[in-house]
PDB file with SEQRES, HELIX, SHEET and CRYST1 records, atoms N, CA, C and O in Angstrom:
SEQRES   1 A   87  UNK UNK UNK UNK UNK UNK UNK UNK UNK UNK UNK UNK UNK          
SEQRES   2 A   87  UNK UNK UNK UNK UNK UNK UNK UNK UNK UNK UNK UNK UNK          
SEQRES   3 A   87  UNK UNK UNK UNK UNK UNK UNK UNK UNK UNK UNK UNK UNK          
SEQRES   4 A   87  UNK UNK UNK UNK UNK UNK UNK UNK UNK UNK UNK UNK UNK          
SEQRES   5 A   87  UNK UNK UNK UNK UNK UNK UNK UNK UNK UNK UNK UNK UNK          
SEQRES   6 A   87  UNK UNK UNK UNK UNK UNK UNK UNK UNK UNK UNK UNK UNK          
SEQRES   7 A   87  UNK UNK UNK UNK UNK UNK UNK UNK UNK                          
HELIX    1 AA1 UNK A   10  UNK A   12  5                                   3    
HELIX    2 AA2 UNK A   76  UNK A   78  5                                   3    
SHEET    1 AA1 2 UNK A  19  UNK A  23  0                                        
SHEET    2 AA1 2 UNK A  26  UNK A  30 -1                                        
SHEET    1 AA2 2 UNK A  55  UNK A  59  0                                        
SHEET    2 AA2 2 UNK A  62  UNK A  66 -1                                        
CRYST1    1.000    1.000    1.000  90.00  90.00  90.00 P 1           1          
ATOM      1  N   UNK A   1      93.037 235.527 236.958  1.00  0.00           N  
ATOM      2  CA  UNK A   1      93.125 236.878 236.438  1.00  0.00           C  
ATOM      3  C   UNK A   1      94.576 237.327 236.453  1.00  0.00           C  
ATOM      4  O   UNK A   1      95.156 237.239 237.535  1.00  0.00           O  
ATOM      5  N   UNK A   2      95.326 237.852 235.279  1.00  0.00           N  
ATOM      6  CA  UNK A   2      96.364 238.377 235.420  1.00  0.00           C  
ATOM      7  C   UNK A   2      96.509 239.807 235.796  1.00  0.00           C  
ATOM      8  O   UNK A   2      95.725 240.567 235.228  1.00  0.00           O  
ATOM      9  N   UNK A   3      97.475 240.408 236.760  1.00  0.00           N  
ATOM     10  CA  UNK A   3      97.286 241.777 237.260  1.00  0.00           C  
ATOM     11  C   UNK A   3      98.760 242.588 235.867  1.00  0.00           C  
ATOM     12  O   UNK A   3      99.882 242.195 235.549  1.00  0.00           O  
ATOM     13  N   UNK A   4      98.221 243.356 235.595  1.00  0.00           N  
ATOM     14  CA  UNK A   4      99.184 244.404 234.627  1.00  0.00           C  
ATOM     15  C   UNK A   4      99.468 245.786 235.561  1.00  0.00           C  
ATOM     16  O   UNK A   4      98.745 246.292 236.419  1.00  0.00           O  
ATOM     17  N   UNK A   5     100.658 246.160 235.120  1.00  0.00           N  
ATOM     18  CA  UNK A   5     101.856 246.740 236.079  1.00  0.00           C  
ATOM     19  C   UNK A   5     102.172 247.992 234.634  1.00  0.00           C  
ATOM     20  O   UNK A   5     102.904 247.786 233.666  1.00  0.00           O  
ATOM     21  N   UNK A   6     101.329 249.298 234.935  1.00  0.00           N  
ATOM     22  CA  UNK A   6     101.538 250.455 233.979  1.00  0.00           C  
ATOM     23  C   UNK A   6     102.634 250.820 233.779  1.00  0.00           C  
ATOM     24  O   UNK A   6     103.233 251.361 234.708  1.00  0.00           O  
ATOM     25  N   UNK A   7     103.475 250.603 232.115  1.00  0.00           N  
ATOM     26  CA  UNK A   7     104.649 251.613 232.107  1.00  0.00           C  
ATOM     27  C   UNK A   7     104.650 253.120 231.561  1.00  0.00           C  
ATOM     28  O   UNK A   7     105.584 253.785 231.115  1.00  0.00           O  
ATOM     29  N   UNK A   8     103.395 253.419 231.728  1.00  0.00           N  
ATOM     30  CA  UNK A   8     103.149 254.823 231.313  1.00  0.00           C  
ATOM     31  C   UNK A   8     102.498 254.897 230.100  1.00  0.00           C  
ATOM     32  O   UNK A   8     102.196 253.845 229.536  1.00  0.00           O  
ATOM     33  N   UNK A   9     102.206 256.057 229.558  1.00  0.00           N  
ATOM     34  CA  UNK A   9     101.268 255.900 228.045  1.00  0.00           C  
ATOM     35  C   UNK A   9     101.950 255.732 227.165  1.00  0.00           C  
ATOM     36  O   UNK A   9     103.040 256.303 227.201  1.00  0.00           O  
ATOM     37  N   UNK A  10     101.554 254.714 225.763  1.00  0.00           N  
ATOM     38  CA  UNK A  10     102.188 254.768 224.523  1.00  0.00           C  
ATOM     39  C   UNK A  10     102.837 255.721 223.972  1.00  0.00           C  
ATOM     40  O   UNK A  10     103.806 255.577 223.227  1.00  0.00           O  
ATOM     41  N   UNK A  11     102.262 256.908 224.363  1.00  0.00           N  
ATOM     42  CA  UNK A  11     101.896 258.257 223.772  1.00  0.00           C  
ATOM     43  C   UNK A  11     103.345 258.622 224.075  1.00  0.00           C  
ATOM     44  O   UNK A  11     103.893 259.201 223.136  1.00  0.00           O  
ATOM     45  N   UNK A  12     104.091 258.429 225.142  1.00  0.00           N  
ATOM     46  CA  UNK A  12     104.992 258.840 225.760  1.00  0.00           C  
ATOM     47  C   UNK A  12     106.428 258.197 225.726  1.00  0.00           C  
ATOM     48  O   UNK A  12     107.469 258.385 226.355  1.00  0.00           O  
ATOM     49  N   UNK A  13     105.931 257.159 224.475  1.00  0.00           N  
ATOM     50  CA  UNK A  13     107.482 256.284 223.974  1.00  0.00           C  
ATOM     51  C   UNK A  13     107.473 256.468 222.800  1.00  0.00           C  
ATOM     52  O   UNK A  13     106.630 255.877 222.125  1.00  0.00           O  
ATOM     53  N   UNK A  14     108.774 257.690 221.949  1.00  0.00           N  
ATOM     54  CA  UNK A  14     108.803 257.382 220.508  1.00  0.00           C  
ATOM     55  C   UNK A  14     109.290 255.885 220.280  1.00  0.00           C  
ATOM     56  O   UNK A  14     109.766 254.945 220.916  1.00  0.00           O  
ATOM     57  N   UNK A  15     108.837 256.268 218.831  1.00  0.00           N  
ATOM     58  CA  UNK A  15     109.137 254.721 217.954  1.00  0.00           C  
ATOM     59  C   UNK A  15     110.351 254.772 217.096  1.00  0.00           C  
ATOM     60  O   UNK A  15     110.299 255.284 215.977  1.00  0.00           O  
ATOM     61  N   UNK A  16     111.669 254.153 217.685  1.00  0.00           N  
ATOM     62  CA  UNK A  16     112.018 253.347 218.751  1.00  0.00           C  
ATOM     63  C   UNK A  16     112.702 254.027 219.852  1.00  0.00           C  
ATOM     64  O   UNK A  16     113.551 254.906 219.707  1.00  0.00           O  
ATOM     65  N   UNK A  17     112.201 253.479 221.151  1.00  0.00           N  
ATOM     66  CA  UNK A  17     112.933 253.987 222.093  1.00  0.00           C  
ATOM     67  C   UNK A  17     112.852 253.257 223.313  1.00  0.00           C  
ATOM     68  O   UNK A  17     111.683 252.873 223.266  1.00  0.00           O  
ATOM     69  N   UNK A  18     113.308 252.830 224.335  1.00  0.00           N  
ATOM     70  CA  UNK A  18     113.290 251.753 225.425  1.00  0.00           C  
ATOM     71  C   UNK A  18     113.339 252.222 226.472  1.00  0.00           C  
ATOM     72  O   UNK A  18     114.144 253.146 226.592  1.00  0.00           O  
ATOM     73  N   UNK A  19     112.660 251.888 227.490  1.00  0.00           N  
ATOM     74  CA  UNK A  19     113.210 252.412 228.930  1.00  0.00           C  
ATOM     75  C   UNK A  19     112.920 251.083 230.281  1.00  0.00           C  
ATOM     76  O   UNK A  19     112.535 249.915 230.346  1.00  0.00           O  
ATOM     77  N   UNK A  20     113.259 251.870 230.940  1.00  0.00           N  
ATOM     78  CA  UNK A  20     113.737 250.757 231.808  1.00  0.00           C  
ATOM     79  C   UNK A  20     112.311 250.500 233.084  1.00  0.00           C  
ATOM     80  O   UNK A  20     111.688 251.527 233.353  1.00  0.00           O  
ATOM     81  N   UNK A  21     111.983 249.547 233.604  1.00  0.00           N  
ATOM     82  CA  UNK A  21     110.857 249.526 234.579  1.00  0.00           C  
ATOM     83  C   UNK A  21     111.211 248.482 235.814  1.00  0.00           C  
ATOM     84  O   UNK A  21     112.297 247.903 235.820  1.00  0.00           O  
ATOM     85  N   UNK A  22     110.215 248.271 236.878  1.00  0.00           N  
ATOM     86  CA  UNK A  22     110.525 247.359 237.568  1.00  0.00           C  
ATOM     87  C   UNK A  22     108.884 247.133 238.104  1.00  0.00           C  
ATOM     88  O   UNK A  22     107.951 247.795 238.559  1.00  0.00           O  
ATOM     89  N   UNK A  23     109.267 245.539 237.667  1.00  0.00           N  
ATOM     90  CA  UNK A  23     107.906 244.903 238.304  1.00  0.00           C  
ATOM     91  C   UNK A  23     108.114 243.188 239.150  1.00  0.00           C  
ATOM     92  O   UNK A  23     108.728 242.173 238.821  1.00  0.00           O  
ATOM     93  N   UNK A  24     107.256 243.554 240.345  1.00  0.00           N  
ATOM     94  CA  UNK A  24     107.799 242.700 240.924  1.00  0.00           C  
ATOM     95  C   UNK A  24     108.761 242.217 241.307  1.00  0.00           C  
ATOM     96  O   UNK A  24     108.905 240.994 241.314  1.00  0.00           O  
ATOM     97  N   UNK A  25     109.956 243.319 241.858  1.00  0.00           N  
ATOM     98  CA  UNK A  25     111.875 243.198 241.796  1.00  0.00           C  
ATOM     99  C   UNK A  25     112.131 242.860 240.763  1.00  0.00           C  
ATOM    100  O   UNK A  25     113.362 242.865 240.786  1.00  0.00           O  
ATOM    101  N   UNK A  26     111.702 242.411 239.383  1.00  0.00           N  
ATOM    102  CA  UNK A  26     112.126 242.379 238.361  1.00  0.00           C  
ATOM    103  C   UNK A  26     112.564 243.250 237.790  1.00  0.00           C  
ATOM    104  O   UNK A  26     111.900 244.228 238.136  1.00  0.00           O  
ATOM    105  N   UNK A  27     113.717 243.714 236.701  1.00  0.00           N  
ATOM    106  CA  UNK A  27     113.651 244.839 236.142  1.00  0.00           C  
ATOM    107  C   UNK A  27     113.735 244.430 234.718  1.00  0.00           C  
ATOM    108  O   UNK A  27     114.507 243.562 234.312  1.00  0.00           O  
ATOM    109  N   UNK A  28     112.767 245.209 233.857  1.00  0.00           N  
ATOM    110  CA  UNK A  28     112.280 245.070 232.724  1.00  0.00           C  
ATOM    111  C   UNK A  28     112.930 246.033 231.388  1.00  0.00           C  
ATOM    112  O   UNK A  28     113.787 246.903 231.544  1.00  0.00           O  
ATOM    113  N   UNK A  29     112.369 245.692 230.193  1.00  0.00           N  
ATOM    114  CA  UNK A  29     113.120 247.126 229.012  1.00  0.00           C  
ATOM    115  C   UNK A  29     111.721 247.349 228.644  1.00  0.00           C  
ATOM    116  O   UNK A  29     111.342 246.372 227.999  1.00  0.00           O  
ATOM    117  N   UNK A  30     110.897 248.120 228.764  1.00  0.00           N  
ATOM    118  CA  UNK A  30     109.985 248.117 227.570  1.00  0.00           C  
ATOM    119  C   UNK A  30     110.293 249.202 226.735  1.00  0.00           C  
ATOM    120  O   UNK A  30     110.587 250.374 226.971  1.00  0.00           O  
ATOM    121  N   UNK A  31     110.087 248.196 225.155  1.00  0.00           N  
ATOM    122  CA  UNK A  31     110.831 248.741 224.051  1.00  0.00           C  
ATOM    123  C   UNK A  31     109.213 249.440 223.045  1.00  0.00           C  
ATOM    124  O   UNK A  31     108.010 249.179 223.073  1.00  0.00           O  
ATOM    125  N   UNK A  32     109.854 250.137 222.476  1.00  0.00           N  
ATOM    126  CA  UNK A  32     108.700 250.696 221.398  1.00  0.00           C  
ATOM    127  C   UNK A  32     109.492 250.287 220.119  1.00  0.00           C  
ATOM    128  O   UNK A  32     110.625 250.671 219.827  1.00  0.00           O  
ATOM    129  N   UNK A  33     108.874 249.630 219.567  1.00  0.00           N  
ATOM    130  CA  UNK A  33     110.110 249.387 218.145  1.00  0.00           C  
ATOM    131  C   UNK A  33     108.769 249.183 216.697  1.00  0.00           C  
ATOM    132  O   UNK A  33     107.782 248.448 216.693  1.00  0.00           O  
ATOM    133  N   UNK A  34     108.991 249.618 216.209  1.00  0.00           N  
ATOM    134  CA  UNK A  34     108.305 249.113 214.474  1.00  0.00           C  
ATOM    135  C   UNK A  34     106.385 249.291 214.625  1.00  0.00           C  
ATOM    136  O   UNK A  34     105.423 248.836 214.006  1.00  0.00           O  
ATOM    137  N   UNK A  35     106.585 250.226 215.828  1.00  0.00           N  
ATOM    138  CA  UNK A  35     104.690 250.110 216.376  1.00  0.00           C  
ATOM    139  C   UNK A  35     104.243 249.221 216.906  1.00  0.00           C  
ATOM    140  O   UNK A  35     103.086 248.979 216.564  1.00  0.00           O  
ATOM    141  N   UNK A  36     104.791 248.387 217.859  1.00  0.00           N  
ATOM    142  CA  UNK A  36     104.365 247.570 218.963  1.00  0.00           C  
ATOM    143  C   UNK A  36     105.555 247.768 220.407  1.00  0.00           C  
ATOM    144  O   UNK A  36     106.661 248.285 220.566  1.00  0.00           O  
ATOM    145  N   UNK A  37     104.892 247.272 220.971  1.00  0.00           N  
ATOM    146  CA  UNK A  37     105.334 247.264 222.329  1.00  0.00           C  
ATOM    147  C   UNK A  37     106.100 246.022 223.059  1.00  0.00           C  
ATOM    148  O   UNK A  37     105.596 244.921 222.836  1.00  0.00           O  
ATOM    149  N   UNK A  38     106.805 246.040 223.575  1.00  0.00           N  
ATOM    150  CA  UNK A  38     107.738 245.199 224.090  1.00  0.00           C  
ATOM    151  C   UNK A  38     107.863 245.116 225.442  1.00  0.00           C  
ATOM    152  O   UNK A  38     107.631 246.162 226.047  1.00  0.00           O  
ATOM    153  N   UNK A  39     108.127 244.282 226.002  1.00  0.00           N  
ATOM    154  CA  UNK A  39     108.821 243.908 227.614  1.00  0.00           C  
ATOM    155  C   UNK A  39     109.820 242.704 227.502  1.00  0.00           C  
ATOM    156  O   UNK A  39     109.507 241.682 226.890  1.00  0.00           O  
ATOM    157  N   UNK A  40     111.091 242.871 228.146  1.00  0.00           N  
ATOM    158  CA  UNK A  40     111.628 241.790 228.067  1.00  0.00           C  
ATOM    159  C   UNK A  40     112.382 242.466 229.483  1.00  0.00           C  
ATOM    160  O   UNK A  40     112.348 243.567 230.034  1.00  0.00           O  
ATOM    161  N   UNK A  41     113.131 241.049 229.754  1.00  0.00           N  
ATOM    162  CA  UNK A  41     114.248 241.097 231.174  1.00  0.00           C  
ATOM    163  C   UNK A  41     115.333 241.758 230.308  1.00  0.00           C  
ATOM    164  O   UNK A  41     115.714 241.669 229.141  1.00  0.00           O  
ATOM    165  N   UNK A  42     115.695 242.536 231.523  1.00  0.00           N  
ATOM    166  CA  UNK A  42     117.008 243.389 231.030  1.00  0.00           C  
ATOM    167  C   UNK A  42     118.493 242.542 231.177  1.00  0.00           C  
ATOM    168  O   UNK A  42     119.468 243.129 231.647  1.00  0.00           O  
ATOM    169  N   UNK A  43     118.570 241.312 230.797  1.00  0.00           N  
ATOM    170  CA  UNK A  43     119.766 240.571 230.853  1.00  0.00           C  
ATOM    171  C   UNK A  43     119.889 240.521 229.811  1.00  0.00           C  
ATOM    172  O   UNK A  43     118.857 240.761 229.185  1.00  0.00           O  
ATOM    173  N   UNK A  44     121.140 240.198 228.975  1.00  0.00           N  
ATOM    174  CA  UNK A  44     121.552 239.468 227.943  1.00  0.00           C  
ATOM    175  C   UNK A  44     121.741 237.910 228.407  1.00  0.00           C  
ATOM    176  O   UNK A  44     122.024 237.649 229.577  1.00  0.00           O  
ATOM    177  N   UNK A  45     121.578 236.950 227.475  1.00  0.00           N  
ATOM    178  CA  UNK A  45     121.653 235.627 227.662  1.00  0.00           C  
ATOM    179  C   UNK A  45     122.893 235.047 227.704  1.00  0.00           C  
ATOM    180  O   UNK A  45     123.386 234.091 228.301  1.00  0.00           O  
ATOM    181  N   UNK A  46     123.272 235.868 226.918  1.00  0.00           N  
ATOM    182  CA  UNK A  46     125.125 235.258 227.049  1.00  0.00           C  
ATOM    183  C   UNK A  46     126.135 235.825 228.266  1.00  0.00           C  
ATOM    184  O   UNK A  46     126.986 235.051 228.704  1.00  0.00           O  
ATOM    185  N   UNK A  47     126.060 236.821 228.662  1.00  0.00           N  
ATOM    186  CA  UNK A  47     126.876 237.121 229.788  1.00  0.00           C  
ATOM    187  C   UNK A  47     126.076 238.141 230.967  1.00  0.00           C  
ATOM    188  O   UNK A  47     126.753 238.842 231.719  1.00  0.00           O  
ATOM    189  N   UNK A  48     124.323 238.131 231.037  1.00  0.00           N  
ATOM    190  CA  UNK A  48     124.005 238.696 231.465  1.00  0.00           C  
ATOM    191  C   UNK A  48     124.020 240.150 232.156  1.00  0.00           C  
ATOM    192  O   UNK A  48     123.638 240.504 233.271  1.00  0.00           O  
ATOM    193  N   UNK A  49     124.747 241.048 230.815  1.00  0.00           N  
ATOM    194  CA  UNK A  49     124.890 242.185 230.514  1.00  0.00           C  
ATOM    195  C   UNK A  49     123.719 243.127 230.501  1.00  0.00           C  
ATOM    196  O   UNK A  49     123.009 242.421 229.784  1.00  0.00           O  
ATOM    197  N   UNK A  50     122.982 244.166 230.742  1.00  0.00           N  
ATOM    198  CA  UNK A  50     121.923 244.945 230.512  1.00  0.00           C  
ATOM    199  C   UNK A  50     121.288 245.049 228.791  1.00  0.00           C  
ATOM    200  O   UNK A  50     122.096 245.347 227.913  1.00  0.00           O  
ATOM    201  N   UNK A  51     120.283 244.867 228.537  1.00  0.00           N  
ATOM    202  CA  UNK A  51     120.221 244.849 227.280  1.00  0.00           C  
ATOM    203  C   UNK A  51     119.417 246.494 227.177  1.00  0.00           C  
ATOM    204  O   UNK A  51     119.276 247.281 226.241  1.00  0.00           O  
ATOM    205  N   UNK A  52     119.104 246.517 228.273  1.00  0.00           N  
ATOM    206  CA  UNK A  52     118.745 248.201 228.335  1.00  0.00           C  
ATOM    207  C   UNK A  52     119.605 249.627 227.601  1.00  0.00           C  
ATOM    208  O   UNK A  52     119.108 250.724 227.342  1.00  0.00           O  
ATOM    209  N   UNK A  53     120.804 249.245 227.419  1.00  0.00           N  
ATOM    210  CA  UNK A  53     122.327 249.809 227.072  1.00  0.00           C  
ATOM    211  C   UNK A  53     122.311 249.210 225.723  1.00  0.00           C  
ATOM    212  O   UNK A  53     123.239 249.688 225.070  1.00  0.00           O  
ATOM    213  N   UNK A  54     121.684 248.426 225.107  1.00  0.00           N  
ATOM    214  CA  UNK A  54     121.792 247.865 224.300  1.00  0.00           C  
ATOM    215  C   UNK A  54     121.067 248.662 222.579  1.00  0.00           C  
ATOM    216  O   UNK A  54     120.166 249.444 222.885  1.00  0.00           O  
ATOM    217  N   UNK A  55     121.217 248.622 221.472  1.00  0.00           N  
ATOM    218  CA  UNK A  55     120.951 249.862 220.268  1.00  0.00           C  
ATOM    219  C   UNK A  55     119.908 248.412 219.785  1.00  0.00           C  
ATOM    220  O   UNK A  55     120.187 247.214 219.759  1.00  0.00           O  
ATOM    221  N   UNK A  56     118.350 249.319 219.364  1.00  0.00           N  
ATOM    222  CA  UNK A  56     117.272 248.549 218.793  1.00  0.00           C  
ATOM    223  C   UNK A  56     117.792 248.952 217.085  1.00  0.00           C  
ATOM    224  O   UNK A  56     118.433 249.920 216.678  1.00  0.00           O  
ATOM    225  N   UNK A  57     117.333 248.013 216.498  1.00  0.00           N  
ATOM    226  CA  UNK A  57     117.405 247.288 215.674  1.00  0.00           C  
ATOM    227  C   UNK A  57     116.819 246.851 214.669  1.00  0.00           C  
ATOM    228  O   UNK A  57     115.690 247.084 215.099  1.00  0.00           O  
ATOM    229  N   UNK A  58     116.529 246.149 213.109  1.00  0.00           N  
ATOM    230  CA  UNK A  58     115.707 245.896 212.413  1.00  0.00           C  
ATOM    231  C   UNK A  58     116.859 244.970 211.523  1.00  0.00           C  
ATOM    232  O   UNK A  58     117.669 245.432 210.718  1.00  0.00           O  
ATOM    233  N   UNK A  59     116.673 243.391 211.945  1.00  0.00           N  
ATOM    234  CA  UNK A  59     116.600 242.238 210.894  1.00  0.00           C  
ATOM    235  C   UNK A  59     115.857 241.591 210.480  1.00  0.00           C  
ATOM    236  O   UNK A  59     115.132 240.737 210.989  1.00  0.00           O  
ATOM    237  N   UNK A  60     116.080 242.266 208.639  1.00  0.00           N  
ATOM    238  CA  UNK A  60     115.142 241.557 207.743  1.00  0.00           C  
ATOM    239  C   UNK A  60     113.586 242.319 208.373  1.00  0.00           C  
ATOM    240  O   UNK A  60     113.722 243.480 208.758  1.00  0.00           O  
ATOM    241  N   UNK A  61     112.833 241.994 208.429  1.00  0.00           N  
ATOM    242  CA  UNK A  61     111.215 243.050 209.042  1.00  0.00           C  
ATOM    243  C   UNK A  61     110.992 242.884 210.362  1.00  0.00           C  
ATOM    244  O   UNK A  61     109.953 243.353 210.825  1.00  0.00           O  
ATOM    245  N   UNK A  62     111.928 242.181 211.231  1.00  0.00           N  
ATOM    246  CA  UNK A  62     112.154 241.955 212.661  1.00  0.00           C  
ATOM    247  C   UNK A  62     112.639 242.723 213.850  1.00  0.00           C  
ATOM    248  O   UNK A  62     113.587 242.303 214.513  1.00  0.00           O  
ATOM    249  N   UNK A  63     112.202 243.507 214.054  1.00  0.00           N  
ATOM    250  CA  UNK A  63     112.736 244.524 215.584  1.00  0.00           C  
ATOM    251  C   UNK A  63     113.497 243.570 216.286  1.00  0.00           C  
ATOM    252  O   UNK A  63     113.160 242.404 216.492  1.00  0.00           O  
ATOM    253  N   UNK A  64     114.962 244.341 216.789  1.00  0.00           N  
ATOM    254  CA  UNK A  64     115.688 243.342 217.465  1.00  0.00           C  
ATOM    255  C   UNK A  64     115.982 244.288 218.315  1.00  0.00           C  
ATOM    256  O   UNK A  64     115.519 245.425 218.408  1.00  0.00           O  
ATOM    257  N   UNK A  65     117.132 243.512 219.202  1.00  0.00           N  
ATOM    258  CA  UNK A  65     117.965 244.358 220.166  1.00  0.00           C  
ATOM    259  C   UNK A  65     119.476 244.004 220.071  1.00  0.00           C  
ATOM    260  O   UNK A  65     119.709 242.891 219.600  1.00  0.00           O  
ATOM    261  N   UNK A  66     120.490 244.726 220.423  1.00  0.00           N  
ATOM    262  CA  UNK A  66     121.554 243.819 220.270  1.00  0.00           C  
ATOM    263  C   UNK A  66     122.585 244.625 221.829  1.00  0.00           C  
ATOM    264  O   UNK A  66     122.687 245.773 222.261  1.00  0.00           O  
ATOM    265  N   UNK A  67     123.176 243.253 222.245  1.00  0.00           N  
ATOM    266  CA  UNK A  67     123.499 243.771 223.607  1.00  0.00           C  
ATOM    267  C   UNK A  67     124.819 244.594 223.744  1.00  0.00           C  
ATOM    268  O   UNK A  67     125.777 244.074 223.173  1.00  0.00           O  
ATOM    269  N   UNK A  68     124.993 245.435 224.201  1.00  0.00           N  
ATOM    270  CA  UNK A  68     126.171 246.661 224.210  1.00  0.00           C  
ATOM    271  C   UNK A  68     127.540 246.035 224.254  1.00  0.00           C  
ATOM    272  O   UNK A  68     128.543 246.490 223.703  1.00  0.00           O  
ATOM    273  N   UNK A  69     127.449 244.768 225.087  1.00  0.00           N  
ATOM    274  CA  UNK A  69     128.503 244.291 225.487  1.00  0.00           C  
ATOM    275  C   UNK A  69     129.491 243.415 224.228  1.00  0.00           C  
ATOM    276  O   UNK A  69     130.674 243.692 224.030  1.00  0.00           O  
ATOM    277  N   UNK A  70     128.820 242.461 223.553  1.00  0.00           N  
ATOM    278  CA  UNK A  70     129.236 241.555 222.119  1.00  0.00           C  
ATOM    279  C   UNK A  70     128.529 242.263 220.819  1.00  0.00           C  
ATOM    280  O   UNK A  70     129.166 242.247 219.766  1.00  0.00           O  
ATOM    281  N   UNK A  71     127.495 242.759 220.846  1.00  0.00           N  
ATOM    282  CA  UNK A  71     126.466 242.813 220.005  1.00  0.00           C  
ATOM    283  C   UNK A  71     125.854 241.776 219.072  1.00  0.00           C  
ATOM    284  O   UNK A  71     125.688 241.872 217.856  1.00  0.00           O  
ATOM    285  N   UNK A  72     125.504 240.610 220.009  1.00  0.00           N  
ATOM    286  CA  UNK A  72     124.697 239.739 219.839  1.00  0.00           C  
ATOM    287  C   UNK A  72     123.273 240.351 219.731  1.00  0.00           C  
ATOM    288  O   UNK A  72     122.849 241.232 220.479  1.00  0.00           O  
ATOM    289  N   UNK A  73     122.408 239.626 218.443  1.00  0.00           N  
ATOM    290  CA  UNK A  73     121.516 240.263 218.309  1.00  0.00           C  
ATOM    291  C   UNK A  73     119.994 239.397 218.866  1.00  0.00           C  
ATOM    292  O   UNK A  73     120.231 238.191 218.937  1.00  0.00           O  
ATOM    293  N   UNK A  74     119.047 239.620 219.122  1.00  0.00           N  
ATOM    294  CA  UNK A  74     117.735 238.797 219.486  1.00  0.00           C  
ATOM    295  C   UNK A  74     116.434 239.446 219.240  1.00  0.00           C  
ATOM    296  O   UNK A  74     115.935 240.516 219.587  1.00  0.00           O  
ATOM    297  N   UNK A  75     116.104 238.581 218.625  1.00  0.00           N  
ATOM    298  CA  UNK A  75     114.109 239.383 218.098  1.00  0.00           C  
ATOM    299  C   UNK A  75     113.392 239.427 218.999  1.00  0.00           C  
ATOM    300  O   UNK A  75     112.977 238.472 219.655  1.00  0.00           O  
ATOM    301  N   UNK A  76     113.061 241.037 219.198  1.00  0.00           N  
ATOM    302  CA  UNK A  76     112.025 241.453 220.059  1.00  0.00           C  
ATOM    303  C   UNK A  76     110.923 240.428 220.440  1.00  0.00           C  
ATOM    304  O   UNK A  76     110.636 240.053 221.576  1.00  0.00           O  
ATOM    305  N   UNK A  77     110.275 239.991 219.076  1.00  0.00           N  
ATOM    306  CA  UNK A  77     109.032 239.056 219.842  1.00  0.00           C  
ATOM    307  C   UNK A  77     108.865 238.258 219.989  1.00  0.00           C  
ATOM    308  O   UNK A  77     107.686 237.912 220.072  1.00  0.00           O  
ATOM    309  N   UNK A  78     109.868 237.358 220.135  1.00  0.00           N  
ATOM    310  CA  UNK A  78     110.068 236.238 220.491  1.00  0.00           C  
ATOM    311  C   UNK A  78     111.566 235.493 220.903  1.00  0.00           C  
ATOM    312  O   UNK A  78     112.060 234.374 220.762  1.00  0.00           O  
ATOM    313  N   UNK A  79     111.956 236.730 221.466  1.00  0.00           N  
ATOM    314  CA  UNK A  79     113.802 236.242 222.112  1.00  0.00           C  
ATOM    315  C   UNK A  79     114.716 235.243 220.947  1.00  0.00           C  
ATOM    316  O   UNK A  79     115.635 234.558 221.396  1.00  0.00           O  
ATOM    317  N   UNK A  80     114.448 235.214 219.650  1.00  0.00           N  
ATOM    318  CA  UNK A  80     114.853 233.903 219.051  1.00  0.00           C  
ATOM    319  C   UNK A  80     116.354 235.162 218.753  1.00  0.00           C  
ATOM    320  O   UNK A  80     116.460 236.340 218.413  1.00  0.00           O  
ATOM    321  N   UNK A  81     117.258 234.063 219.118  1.00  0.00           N  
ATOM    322  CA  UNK A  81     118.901 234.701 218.880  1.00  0.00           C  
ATOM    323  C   UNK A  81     119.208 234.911 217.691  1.00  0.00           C  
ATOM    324  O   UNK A  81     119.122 233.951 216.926  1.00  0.00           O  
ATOM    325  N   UNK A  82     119.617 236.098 217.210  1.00  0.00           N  
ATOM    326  CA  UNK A  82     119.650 236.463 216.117  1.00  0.00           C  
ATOM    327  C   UNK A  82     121.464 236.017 215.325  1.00  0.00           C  
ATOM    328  O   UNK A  82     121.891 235.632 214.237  1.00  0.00           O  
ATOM    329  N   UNK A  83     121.907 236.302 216.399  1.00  0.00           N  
ATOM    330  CA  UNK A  83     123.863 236.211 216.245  1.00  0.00           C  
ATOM    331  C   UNK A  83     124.528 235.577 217.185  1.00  0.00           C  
ATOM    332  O   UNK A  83     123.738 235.511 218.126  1.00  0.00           O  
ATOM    333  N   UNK A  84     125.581 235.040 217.506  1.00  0.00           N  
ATOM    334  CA  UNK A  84     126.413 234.311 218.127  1.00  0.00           C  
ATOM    335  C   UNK A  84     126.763 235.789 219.117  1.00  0.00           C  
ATOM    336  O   UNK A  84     126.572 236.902 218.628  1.00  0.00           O  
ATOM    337  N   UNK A  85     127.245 235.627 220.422  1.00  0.00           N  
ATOM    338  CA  UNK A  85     127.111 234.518 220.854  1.00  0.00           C  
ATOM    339  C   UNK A  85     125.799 234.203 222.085  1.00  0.00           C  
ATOM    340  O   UNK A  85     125.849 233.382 223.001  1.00  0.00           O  
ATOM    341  N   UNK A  86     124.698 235.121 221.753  1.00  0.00           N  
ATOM    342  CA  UNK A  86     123.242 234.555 221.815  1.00  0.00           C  
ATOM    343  C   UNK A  86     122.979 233.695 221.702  1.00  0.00           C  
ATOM    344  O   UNK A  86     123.350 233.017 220.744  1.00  0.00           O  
ATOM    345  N   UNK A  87     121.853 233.088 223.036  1.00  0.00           N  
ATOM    346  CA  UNK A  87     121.646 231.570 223.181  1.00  0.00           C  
ATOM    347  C   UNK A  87     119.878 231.556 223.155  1.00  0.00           C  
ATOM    348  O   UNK A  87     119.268 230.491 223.251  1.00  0.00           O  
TER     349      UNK A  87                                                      
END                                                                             
């Protein structure tokens, strides 16, 4: 059985908007972007920067994120790197 860890109601994240959570000492972004919901780790891959700080996004019909620090970009649903220097 997997246990789920509430980030509050849908109702209560415009579309788009991100905030920050912590589960399990982890700390998380959950994003609202294009009418779905998101969780990802708040690192960037390339210099492990906050991606929380980071401006959401839309490549091509793809919700992204891009990190504050390079603005490397990465698709919400499936981390695939959108820009250099994203890995």
């Amino acid at each position: 059985m997997t246990d789920y860890e509430s980030g509050g109601p849908t109702i209560e994240f415009a579309d788009p908007s991100s905030t920050l959570v912590e589960v399990d000492e982890e700390t998380l972004v959950l994003i609202h972007a294009a009418g779905s919901i998101y969780a990802i780790d708040d690192v960037c891959t390339h210099d492990g920067g906050p991606l929380s700080d980071g401006e959401l996004c839309t490549e091509g019909d793809k919700p992204a994120i891009a990190c504050p620090r390079h603005v490397a970009k990465c698709v919400l649903a499936d981390g695939a790197a959108l820009t250099i220097p994203d890995t």
